[in-house]
C-alpha positions as CSV (number, residue, x, y, z in Angstrom):
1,X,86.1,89.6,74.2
2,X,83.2,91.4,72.1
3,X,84.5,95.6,71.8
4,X,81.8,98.0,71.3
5,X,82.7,101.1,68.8
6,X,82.0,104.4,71.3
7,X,82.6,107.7,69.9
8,X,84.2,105.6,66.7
9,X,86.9,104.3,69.3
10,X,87.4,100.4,69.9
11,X,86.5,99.7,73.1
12,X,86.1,96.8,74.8
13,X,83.0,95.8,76.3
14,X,83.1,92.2,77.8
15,X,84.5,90.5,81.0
16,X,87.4,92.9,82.7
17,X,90.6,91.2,83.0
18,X,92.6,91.9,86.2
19,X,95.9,93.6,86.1
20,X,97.8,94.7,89.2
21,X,101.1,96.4,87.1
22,X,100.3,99.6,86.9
23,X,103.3,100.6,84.8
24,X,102.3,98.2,82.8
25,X,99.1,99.6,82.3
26,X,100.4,103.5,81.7
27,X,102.9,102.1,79.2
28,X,100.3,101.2,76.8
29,X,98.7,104.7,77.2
30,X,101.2,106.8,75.7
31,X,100.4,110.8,76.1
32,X,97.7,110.3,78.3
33,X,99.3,113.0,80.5
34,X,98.3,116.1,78.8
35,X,96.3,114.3,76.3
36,X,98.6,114.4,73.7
37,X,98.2,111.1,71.3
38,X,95.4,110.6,68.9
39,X,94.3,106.5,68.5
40,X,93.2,105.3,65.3
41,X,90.1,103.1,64.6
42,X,88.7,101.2,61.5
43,X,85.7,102.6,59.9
44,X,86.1,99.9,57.4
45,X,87.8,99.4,54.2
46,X,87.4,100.2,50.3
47,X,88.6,99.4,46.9
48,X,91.2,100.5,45.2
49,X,90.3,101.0,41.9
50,X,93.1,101.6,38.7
51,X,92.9,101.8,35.2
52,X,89.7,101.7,33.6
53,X,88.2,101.4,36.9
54,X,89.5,97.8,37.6
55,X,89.7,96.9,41.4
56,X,94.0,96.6,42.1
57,X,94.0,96.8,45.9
58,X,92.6,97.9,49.2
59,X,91.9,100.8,51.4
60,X,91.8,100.5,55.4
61,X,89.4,103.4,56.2
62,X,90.5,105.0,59.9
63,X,89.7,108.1,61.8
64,X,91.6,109.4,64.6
65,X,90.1,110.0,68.4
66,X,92.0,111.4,71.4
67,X,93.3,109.3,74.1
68,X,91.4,110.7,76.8
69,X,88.3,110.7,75.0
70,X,88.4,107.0,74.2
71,X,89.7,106.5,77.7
72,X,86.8,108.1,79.4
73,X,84.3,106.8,76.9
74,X,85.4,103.2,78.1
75,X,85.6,103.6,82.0
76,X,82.3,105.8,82.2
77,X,84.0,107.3,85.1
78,X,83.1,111.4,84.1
79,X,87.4,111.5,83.1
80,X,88.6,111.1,86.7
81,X,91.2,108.8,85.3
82,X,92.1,111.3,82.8
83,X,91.6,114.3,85.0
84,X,94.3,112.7,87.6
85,X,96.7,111.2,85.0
86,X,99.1,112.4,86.0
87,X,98.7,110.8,89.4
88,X,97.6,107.3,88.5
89,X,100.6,106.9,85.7
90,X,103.4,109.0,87.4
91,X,102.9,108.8,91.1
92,X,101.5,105.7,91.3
93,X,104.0,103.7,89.4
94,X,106.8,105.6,91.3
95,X,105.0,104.4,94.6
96,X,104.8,101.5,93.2
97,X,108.9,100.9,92.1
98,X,109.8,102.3,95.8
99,X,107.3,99.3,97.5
100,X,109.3,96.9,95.5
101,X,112.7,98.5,96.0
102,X,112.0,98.0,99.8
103,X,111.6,94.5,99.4
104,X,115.1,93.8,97.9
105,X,117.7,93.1,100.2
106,X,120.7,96.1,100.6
107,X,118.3,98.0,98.8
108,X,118.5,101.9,99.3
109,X,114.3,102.3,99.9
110,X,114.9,98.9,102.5
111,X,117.2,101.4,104.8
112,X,114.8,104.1,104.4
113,X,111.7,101.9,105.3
114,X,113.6,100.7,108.4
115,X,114.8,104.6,109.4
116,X,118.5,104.0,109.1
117,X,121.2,106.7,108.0
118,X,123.1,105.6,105.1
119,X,125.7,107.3,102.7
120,X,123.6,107.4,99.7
121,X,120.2,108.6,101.8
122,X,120.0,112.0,101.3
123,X,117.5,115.0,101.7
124,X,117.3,115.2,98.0
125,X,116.6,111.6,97.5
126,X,113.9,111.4,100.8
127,X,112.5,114.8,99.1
128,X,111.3,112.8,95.8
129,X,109.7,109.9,98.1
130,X,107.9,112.4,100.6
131,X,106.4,113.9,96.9
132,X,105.9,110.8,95.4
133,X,103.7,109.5,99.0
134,X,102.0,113.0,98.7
135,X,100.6,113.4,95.4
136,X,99.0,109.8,95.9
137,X,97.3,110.9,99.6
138,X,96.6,114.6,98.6
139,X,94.9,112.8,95.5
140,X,92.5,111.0,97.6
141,X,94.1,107.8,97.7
142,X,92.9,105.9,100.0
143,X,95.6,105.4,103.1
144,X,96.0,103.1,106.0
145,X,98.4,103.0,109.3
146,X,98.9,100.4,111.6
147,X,99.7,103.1,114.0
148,X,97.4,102.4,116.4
149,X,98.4,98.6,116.8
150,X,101.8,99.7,117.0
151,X,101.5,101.7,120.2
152,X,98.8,99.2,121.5
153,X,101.3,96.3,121.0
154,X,104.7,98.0,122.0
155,X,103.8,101.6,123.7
156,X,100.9,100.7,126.9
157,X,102.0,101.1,130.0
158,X,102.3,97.4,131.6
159,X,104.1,95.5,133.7
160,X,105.1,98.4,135.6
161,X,106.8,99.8,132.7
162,X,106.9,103.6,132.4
163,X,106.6,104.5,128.8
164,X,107.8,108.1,127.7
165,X,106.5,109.1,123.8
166,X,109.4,111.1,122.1
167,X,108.1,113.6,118.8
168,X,106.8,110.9,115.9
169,X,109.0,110.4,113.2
170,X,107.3,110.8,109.8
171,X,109.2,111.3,106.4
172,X,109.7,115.6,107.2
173,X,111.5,115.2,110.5
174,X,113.2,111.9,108.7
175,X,114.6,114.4,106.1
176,X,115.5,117.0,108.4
177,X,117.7,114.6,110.9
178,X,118.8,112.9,107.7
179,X,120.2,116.5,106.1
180,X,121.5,117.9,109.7
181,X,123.2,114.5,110.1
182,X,124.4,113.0,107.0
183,X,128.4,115.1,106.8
184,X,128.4,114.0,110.2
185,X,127.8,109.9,109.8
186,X,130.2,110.7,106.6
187,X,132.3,113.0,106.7
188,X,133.0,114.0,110.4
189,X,135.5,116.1,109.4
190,X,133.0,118.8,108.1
191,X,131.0,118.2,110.6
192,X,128.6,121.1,111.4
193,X,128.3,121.0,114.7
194,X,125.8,124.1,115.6
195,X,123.4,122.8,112.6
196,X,123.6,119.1,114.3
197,X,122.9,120.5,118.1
198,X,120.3,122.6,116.8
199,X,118.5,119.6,115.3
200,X,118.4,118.0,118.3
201,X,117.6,121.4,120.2
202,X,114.0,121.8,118.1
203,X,113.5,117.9,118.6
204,X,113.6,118.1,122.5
205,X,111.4,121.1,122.1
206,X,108.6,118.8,120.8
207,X,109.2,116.2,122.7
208,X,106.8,117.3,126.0
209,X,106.9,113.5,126.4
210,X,109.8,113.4,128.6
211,X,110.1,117.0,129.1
212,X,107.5,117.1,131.4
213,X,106.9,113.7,131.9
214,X,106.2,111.5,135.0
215,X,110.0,110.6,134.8
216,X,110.6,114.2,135.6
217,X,108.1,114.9,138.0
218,X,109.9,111.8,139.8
219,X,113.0,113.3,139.7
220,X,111.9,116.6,140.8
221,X,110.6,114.5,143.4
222,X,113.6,112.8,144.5
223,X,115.4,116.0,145.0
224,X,112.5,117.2,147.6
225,X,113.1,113.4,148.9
226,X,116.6,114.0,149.4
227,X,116.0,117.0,151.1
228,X,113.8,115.1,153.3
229,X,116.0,112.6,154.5
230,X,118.9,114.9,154.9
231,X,116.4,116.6,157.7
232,X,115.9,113.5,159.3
233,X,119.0,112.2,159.5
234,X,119.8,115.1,161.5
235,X,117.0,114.4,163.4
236,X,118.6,110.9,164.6
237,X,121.8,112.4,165.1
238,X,120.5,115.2,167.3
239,X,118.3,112.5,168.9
240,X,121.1,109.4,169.1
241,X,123.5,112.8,170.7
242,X,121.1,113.5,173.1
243,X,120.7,109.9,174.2
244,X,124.5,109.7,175.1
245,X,124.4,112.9,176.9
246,X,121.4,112.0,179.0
247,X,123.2,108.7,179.3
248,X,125.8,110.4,181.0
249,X,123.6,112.4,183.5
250,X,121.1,109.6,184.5
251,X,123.8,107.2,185.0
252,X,126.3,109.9,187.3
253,X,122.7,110.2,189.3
254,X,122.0,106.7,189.4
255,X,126.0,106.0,190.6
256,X,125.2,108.7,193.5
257,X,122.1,107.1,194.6
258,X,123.5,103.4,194.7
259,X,126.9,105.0,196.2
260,X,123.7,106.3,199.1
261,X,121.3,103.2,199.6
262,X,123.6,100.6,199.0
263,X,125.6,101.3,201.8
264,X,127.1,97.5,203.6
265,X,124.4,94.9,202.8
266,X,121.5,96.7,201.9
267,X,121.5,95.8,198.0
268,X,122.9,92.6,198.1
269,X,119.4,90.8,198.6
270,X,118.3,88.7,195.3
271,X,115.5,91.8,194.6
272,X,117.8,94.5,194.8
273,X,120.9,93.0,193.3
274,X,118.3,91.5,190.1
275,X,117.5,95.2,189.7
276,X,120.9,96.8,190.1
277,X,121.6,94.2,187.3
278,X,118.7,95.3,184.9
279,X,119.3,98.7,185.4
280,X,123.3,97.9,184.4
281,X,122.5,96.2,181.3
282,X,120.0,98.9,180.5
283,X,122.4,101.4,180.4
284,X,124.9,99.5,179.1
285,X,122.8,98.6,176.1
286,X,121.9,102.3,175.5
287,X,125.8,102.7,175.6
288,X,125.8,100.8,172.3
289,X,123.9,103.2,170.3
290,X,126.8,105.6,170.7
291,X,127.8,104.5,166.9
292,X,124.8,106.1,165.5
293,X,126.1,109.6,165.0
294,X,129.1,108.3,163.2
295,X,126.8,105.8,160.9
296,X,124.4,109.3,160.8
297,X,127.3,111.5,159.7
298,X,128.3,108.8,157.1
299,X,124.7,109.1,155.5
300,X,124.4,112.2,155.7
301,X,127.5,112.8,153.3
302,X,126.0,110.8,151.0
303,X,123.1,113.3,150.2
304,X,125.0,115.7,148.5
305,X,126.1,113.2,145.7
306,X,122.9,111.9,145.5
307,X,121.0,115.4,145.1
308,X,123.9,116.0,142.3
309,X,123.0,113.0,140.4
310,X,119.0,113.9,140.5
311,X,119.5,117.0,139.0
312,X,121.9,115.9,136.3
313,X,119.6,113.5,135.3
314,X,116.4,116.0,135.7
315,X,118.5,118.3,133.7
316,X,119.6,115.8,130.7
317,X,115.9,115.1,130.8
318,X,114.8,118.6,129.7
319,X,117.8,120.5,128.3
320,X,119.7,119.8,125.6
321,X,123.5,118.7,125.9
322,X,126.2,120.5,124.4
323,X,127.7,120.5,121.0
324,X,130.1,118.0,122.3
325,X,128.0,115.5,123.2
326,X,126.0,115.3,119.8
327,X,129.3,115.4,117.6
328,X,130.6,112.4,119.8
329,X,128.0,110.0,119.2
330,X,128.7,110.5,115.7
331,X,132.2,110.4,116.0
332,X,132.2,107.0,117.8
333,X,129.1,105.8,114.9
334,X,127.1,105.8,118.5
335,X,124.1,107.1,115.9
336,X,122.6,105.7,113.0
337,X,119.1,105.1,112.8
338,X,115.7,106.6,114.3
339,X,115.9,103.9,117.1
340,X,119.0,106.5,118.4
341,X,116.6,109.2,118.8
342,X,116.0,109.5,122.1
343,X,119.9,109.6,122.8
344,X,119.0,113.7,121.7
345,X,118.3,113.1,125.8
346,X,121.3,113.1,127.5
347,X,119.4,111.1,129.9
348,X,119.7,107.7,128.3
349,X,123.3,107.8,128.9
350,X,123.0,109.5,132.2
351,X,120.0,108.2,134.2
352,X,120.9,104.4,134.3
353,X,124.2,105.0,135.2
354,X,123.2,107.4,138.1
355,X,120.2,104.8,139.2
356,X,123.3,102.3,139.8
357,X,125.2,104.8,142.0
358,X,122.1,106.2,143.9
359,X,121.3,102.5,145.0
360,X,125.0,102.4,146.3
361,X,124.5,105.8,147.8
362,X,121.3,105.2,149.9
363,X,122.5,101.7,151.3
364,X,124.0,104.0,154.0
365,X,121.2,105.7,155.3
366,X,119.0,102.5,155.2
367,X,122.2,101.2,157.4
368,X,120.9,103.6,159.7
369,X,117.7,102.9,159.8
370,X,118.7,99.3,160.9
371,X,119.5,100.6,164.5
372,X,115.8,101.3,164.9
373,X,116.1,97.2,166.3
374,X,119.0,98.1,168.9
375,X,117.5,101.6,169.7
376,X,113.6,99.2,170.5
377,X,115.8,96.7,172.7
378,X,117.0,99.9,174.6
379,X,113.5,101.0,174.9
380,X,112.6,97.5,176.5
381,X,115.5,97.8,178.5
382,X,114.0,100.9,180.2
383,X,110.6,99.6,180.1
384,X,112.3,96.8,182.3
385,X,113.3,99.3,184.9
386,X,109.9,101.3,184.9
387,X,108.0,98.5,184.8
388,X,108.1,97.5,189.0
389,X,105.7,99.1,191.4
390,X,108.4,99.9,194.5
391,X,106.1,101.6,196.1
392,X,104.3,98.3,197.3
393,X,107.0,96.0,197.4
394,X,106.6,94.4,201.1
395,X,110.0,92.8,201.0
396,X,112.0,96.6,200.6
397,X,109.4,98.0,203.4
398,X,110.2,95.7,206.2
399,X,113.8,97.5,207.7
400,X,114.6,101.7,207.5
401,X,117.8,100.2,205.0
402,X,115.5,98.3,203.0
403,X,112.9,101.5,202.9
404,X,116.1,103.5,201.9
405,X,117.0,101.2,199.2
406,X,112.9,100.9,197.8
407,X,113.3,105.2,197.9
408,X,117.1,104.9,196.0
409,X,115.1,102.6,193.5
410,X,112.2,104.8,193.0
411,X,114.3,108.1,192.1
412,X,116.1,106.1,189.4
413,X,112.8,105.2,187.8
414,X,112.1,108.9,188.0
415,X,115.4,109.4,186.5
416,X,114.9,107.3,183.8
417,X,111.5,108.0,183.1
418,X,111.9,111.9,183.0
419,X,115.6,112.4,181.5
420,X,116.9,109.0,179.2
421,X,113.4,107.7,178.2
422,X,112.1,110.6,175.8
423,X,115.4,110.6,173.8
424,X,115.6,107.2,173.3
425,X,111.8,107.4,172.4
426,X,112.7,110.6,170.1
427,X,115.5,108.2,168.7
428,X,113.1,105.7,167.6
429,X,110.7,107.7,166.2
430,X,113.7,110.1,164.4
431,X,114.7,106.4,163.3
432,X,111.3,105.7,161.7
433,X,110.9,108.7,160.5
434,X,113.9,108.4,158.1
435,X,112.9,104.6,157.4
436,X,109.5,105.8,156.2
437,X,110.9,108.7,153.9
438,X,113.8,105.8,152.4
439,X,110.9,103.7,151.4
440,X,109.6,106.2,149.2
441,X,112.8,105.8,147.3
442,X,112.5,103.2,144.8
443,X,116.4,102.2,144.5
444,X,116.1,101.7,148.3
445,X,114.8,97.9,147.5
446,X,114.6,97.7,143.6
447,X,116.9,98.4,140.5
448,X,115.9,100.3,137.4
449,X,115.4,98.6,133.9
450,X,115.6,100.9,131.5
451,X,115.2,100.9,127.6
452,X,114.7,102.9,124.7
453,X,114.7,102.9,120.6
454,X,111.8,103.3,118.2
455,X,108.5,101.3,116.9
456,X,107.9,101.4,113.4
457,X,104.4,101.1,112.3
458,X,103.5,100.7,108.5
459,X,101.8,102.7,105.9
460,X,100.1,101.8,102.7
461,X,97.9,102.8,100.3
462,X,95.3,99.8,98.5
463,X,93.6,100.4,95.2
464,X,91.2,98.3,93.7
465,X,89.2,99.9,91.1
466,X,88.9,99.9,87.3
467,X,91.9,101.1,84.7
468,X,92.2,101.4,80.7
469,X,94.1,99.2,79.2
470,X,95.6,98.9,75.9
471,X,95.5,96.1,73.8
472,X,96.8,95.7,70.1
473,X,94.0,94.2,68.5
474,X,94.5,92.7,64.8
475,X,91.6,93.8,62.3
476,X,91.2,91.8,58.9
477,X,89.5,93.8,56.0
478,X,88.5,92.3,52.3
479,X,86.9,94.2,49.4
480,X,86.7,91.4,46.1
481,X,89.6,89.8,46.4
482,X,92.1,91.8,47.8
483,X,92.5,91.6,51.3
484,X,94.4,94.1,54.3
485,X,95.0,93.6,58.1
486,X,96.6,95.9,60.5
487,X,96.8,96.2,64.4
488,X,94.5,98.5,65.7
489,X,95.1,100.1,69.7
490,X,92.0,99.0,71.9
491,X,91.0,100.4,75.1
492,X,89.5,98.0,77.6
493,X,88.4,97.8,80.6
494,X,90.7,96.7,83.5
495,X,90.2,95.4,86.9
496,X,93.1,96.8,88.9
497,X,93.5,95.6,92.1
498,X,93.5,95.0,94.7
499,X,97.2,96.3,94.5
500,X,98.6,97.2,98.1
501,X,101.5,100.1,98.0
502,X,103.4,100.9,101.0
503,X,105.1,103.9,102.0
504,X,108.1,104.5,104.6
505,X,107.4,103.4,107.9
506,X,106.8,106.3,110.4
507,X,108.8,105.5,113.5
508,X,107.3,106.2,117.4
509,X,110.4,106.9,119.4
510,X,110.4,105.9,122.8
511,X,112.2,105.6,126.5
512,X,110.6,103.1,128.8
513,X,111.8,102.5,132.8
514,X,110.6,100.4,135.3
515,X,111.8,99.4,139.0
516,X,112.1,95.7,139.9
């Protein structure tokens, strides 16, 4: 490598060699920060010259140039190197030793990079790494996330899951859980409990991602649904009551008007007996639904529950828990990493276990709804009976008995038609009614899957550009026979790069749901 002399400074001219230690690089360029070392460089050498004036030795001639002059002279890069030396050979280097800590296993900087809490993490220790990342990115370093393929990858809404963002967790927020939580992963007997609620307090705050989310609106929703279905079950028990009672009247009528027409043999011809029969079943049949209040009253006891467990879990969703709650997932080690975030929602312990007795809950009132087949065979039933023309049947015209028993026949139908009919048509419709609001609860048919934790995404920093490096370079001198060497410091020119620092992962908190 050839070295050109700039502003009397060696400095090397040639092909770049590549370097990617950047400690390495800044160890050879002592008191570049503040420009505070002087290199020397050979002008040359002379003789030494002793009594009368005979040559007895050599003289190395040097002269002296700053560090940052010679450095700027050889990169040609108007002193940005110099200017930011204190960036590129104290951040950068200490970026540097944290990327390489991370790697090592049981490392410190490995727990931090993966978001745990660990004993000897603490707000201090995050505090040097959050300045060490800064001063490289407010430098202009250039800076890369894979933030966006994180969410693509893990966060999209698919496969009917419901995904709920909780507040990002970048190195600030890292430091703040880490310094309201650390006596209490450690040393839960000094446990501050108001500063460790009131961490978890601002964190819900800025978390609008469940607060009002669509999991919220749903349960908001379910409460209405309840509601809903509470009215409607006492629509089939009004309707189912009604039924009996109009049971009772029609068939004290019908009684009277058989006890009238049927009087000696006037009903026991195959037509009249065949109709007597249908009209018997019929109303035996409606009989049966006489278990639907009870089966109604046992639903409707249900909603109460069910309305209690929508709101705790709307609640746990949007409000923070008490003190208790936060000091116990500490005191069981129920919390330890960024992944336990969203347990700040009391709704991660709450809603799964409430999904599981809300299914149990609403197999009661779809019970119900399972009359709707008995209450349609009713309604057939009576169809039955209305379905004959009397009024032309030849063989009930013929005799005044007959013509009494085609009359007798004719008032039931009117019976039926006007008084037990409509609430057995009400019934049905109460009955469907009730189905149509149960299918808009998902429980009714599926289970919930829930899930929650964090995504980590990485960050990193690549440089590729050109450096100073030192070299010691070994200069020879002669004058007559006398001869001198010495090593000299050489800047040169460095290809640095490309070098690819990471920082601490930011982690994307998250609670997904879906029904199956």
């Amino acid at each position: 490598m050839k070295s050109l002399l700039l502003f009397g400074s060696l400095i090397a001219a040639a092909q770049a060699t590549r370097t990617s230690d950047i400690s390495a690089v800044c160890s050879g360029l002592y008191g570049v920060i503040g420009c505070t070392s002087e290199l020397e460089f050979p002008l040359g050498s002379s003789p030494v010259f002793c009594k009368l004036q005979e040559q007895c030795g050599i003289e190395i001639d040097v002269a002296t140039e700053n560090i940052c002059n010679a450095i700027t002279s050889a990169l040609s890069d108007d002193g940005k190197f110099v200017d930011h030396a204190e960036v590129h050979c104290g951040c950068l280097p200490a970026a540097q030793r944290n990327h390489d800590g991370h790697l090592k296993d049981g490392d410190n900087l490995e727990y931090v990079w993966q978001g745990y809490l660990s004993y000897d993490i603490n707000p201090e220790y995050l505090a040097d790494l959050i300045k060490t990342e800064e001063c490289l990115i407010d430098n202009g370093f250039p800076y890369q996330t894979g933030r966006t393929q994180a969410i693509s990858k893990y966060l999209q809404p698919k496969d009917g899951w419901k995904v709920l963002r909780l507040q990002e967790v970048d190195m600030t927020l890292y430091r703040r859980l880490v310094a309201a939580t650390w006596t209490c992963s450690f040393d839960i007997d000094n446990c501050d409990k108001a500063r460790l609620r009131a961490f978890f307090v601002d964190y819900i705050s800025n978390s609008d991602g469940v607060t009002t989310s669509e999991l919220t609106r749903m349960l908001q929703s379910w409460l209405t649904l309840f509601d809903t279905i509470q009215k409607r079950i006492r629509a089939v028990n009004t309707a189912a009551t009604a039924v009996q009672a109009r049971l009772k009247t029609v068939s004290s009528k019908v009684s009277s008007i058989k006890k009238n027409v049927c009087q000696k043999n006037a009903c026991k011809g195959k037509t009249a007996s065949s109709y007597l029969t249908k009209v018997s079943k019929a109303f035996t049949a409606t009989k049966t639904l006489n278990t639907i209040p009870a089966a109604g009253a046992k639903a409707g006891k249900n909603i109460p529950r069910a309305k209690q467990l929508t709101q705790m879990c709307l609640t746990s969703a949007t409000t923070p828990a008490n003190e208790d709650y936060y000091y116990e997932l500490f005191l069981t080690a129920n919390f330890g990493t960024t992944k336990h975030l969203p347990k700040a929602f009391q709704l991660v312990e709450d809603l799964p276990v409430a999904a599981s007795e809300l299914k149990n809950l609403v197999v009661s009132m779809s019970d119900l709804t399972k009359h709707s087949t008995r209450a349609r065979g009713v309604q057939t039933h009576l169809n039955g009976i209305l379905s004959q023309n009397w009024k032309t049947n030849k063989e009930l015209s013929k005799t005044q008995a007959s013509r009494k028993v085609r009359d007798g026949f004719i008032q039931i139908q009117t019976l039926v038609k006007r008084d037990l009919r409509p609430p057995v048509n009400d019934l049905i419709k109460a009955l469907t009614a009730l189905n149509t609001e149960l299918d808009k609860f998902p429980l009714r048919s599926k289970t919930l899957e829930f899930r929650y934790g964090a995504v980590p995404y990485e960050r990193w920093s690549t440089q590729d550009w050109e450096v100073p490096c030192a070299e010691e370079v070994w200069r020879e001198f002669q004058q007559g026979e006398f001869k001198d060497a010495r090593y000299f410091t050489e800047i040169q020119v460095c290809d640095f790069g490309p070098n690819r620092v990471t920082f601490p992962d930011h982690h994307l908190p998250f609670i997904k749901y879906r029904f199956v």
